[in-house]
N, C-alpha and C positions, 0 to 999 in steps of 0.2 A: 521397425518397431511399431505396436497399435498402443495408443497411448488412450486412457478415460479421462477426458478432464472433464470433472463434475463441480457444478457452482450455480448458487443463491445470487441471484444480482440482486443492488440494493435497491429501495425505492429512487432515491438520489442516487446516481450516478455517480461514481467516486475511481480510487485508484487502484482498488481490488479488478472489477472490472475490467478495467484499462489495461493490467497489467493479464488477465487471462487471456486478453483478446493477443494480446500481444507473442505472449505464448505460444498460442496456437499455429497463428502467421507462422512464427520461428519453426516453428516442427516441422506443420505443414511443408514450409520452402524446404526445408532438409529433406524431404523427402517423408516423412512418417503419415503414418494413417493415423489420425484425429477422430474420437470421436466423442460427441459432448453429450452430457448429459444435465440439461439447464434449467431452472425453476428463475419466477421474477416477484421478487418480494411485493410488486403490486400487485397481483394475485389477491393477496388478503385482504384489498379493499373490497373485493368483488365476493366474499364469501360471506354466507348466510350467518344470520346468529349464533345456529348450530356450530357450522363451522371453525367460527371464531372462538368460542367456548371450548371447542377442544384443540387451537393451534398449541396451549400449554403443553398439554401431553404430549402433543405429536411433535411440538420441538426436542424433546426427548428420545422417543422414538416413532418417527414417521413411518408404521407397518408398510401402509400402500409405497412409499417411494422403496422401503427395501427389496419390494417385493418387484416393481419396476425394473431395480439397477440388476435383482439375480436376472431379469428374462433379459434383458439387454446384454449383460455379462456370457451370457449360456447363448445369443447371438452371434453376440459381433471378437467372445473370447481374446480380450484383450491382454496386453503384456503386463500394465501394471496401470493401476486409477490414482489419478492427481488431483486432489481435492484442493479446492480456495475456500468456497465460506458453504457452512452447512446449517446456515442459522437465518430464521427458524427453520423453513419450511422443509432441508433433506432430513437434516437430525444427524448424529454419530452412527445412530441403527446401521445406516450406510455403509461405516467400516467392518460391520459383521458380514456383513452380505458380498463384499468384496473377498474378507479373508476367508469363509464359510467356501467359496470357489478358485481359494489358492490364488488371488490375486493380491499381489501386495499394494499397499498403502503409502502416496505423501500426501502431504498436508503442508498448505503452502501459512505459516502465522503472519498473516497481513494486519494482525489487530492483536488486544490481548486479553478474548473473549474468552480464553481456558483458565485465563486468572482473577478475572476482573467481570462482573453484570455487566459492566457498564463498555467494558469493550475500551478503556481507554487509560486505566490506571490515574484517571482526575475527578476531582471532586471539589464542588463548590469554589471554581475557580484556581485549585491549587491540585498538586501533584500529589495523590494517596495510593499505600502500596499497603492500606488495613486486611485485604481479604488473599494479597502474595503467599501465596504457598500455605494458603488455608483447606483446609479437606471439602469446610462448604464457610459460603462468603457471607456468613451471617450479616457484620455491617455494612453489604452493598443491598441488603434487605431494611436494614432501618434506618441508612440512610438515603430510602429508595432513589438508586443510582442507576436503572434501567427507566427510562424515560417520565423521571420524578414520580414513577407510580410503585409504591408497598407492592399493590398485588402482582404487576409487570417483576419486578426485581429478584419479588419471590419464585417465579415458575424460571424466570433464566437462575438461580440460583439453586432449585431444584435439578433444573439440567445438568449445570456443574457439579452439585453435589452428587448425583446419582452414578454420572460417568465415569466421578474421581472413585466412587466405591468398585465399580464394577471393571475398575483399571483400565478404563478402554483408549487415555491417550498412549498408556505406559505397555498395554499388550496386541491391541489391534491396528496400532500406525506404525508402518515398516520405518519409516523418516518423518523428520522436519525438516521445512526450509525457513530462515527466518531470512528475514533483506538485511540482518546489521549484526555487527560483532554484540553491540549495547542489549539488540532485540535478543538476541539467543540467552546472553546472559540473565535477563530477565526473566524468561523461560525455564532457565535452569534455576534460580532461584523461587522458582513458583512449581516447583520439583518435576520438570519434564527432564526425561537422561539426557546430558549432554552429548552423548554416545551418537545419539539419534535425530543430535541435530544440526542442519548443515547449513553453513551462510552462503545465500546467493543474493547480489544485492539487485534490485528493480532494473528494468534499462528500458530504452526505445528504440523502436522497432515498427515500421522500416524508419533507415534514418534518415530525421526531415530534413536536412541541410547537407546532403552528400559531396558539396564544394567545399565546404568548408565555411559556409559564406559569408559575406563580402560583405559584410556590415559591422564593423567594430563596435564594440562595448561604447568608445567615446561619441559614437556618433547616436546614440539611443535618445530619445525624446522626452523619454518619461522615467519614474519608477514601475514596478507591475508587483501586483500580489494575485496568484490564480489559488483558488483555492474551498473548501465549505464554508462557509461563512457561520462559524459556530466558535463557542467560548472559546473550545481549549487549542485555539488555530492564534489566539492573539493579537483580534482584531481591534480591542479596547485598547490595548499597546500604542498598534500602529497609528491609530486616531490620536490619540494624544502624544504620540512622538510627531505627527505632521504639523497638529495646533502648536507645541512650540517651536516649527519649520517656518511658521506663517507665509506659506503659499509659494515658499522658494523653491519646492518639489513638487513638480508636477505626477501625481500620483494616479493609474486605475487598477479599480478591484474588479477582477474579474470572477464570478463568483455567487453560488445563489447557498442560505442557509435559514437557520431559524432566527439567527440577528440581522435580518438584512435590513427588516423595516426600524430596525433599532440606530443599524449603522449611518443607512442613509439620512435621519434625524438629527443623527450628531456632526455628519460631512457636511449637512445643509449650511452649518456656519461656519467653515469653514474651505479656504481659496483652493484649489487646484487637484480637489479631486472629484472623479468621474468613479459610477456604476459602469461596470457593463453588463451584468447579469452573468447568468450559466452560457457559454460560449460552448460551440461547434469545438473539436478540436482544432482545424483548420485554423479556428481563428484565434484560439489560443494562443497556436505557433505565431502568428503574426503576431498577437500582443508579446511573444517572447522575442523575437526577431526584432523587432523595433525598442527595445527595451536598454537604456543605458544599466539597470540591475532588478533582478527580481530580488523581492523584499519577503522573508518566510519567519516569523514573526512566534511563532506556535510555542506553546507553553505546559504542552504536554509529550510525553516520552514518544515522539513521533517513530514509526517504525522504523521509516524510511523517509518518504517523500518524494515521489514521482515526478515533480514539479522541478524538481531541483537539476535531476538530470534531463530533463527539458530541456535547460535552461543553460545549461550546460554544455549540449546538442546545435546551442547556438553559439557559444561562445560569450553566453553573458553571465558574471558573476553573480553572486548570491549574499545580501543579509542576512545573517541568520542568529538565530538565539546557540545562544552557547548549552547547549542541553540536550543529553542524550546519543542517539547514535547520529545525528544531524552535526555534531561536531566532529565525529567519524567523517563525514561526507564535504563538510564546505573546511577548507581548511584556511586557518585566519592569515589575512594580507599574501594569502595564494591563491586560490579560487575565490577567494570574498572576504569578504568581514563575519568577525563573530561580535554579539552584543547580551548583552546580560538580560536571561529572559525576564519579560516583563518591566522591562527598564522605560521607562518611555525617554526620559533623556538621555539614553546611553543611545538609544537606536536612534533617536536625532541626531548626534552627533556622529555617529557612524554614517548615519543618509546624506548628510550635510558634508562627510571628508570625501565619500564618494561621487556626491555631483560635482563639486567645486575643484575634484582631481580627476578628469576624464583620460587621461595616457595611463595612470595608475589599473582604470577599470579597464583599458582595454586590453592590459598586460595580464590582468588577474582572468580576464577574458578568455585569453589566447590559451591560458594552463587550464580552465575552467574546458573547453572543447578539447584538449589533449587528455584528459583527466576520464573525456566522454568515451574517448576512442580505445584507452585503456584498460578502463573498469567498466562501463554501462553500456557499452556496443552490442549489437546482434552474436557480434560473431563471437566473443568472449563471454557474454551470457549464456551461448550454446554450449562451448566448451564447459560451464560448470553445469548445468544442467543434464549433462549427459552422464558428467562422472558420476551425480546423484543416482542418475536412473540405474545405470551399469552398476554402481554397489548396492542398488538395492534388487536388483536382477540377480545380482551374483548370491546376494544371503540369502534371496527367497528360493536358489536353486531354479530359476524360471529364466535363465538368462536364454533369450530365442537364437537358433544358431546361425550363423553368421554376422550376430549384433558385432563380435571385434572387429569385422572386415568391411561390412558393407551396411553396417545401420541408419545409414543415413549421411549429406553434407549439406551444406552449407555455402552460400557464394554470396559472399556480403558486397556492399558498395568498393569497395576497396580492391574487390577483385578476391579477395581471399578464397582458398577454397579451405575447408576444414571438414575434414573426416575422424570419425572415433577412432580411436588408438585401439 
């Protein structure tokens, strides 16, 4: 199978990203032809005044990139295009120029930028669902909720309103993929068909710990929080759930965002927690590998959470707010603890029964890594990703012949082989 995966990286590095790369790998090893078609939201620092003055419209419709993806498309004639984020610089235009040449459509909702300016369903610290299933998001315009700017909120709210008129998530995208039963739900309340939307949840790939390994939950050093260092992640939480810790949890954030010069302010007076900044992947894994639990604090309807099955991948439990599809994913006194988002004494207390019970975390550990190998592995991410592809192959009539016998496999750590049905 030739797959288009097309995608806007963000300026900051996140788990969109993360999870394309990831994709790709996964195909690629199975054997399929990849081919990407990639823009990098830094870009728009480097553009001229001109430029910038009309990223508005062309977040809308980017003529030049449609006209890109036809001559690439009319090239390399692919089976079907996988889109991640098309915001600003591809635009939706994208999806005409894919179906305009019989090529069907997913769209992978890593955020919830079709319902929301703001891409996040929060506002001024708290959880808002004002603009859910509105035709155009007037109150993400007044209360400029695209990077606290009226004129910003207004051009992403013209995008939404324009594409919600001209049907284009409802007639030009063959599927959805959302990562959580919670996230689709959301979707479909913000009126995407549920017909066309399919839960595949995040995973990692390859897998970092293919022994399994050999570092128990109780034997972890520290607590770990990896993550953007921004409001709606819960970092104000976690800080003052550690102040009334006083210094009995050793804590690091690993992590760069627009609170940092905030956060690091309010840690200064307080014991036992370290910066590490934005971290390598590599080294991530090692702050998760050495990690008695990662602590996921976020206070907003997280899609998913990449970090989680990370974390997971290692066999180390997870704190987590009770919110969203993140309750779908950490199950309480099984894979981890759950705690009342925003609570700062409840997540004290919760941090405080986890260090002080280390055979407890290294049991929630053990299901926390079986949990990885059953639901967020390579080789089970491939099997739902494939049946996506193959249904939407099959509706678009495009399905390439010999996709049921020899489309591709798969040979995971495990040994496993997996081939299409």
């Amino acid at each position: 199978m030739k797959i288009l995966l097309i995608h806007s990286s963000y300026m900051q590095r996140g788990g969109e990203d993360s999870v394309l790369a990831a994709e790709g790998q996964l195909l690629r090893a199975a054997g399929h032809t990849v081919i990407e078609y990639l823009r990098d939201n830094n870009e728009i620092s480097g553009y001229s005044t001109l430029a910038k003055a009309v990223l508005a419209p062309r977040s809308i419709w980017a003529w030049d990139i449609c006209r890109a993806i036809k001559h690439l498309m009319e090239k390399e004639k692919p089976d079907l295009a996988h889109f991640h984020n098309t915001f600003p610089l591809i635009s939706p235009a994208a999806y005409y120029a894919c179906r305009k040449a019989g090529v069907p459509v997913i769209q992978t909702l890593h955020n919830y930028r079709l319902l929301c300016p703001a891409a996040t369903l929060f506002r001024n610290g708290r959880l808002c669902e004002a603009c859910l299933g509105k035709a155009f998001p007037w109150d993400g315009i007044a209360h400029a909720c695209y990077r606290r700017s009226h004129a910003a909120s207004a051009a992403v709210a013209m995008l939404l309103g324009v594409h919600h008129t001209l049907q284009t998530w409802t007639t030009k995208v063959n599927a959805f993929i959302a990562p959580s039963e919670f996230a689709k739900e959301k979707f479909v309340q913000g009126g995407l068909p549920a017909g066309k939307i399919f839960v595949k949840p995040n995973f990692v790939f390859p897998n970092p710990c293919p022994n399994r390994c050999g570092n128990p939950a109780s034997h972890g050093k520290y607590a770990v929080f990896v993550g953007r260092l921004a409001e709606e992640k819960g970092l104000r939480t976690l800080l003052a759930a550690w102040k009334l810790l006083d210094g009995q949890v050793p804590l690091r954030i690993a992590g760069d965002g627009p609170l940092r010069k905030e956060l690091e302010a309010s840690a200064s007076k307080l014991p036992a927690i370290s910066f590490d900044g934005g971290l390598a992947r590599e080294k991530v894994f090692d702050a998760l590998e050495h990690a008695r639990f990662l602590v996921f604090p976020s206070e907003w309807y997280e899609p998913f959470g990449c970090v989680i099955t990370e974390s997971f991948a290692f066999g180390v439990p997870v704190i987590a707010s009770r919110l969203g599809g993140i309750q779908q994913i950490v199950q309480n006194h099984v894979s981890g603890l759950l705690f009342n988002p925003g609570d700062a004494e409840d997540l004290a207390a919760k941090v405080e029964r986890a260090w002080t019970h280390p055979k407890e975390m290294e049991v929630m550990g053990r299901y926390a890594r079986t949990e990885y190998e059953t639901k967020y592995s390579a080789a089970r991410n491939y099997e739902l990703l494939m049946d996506i592809y193959r249904r939407v192959l099959k509706d678009n009539s495009r399905l390439p012949e010999g996709t049921h016998h020899n489309g591709g496999h798969l040979e995971v750590e495990t040994g496993v082989t997996i081939n299409p049905p």
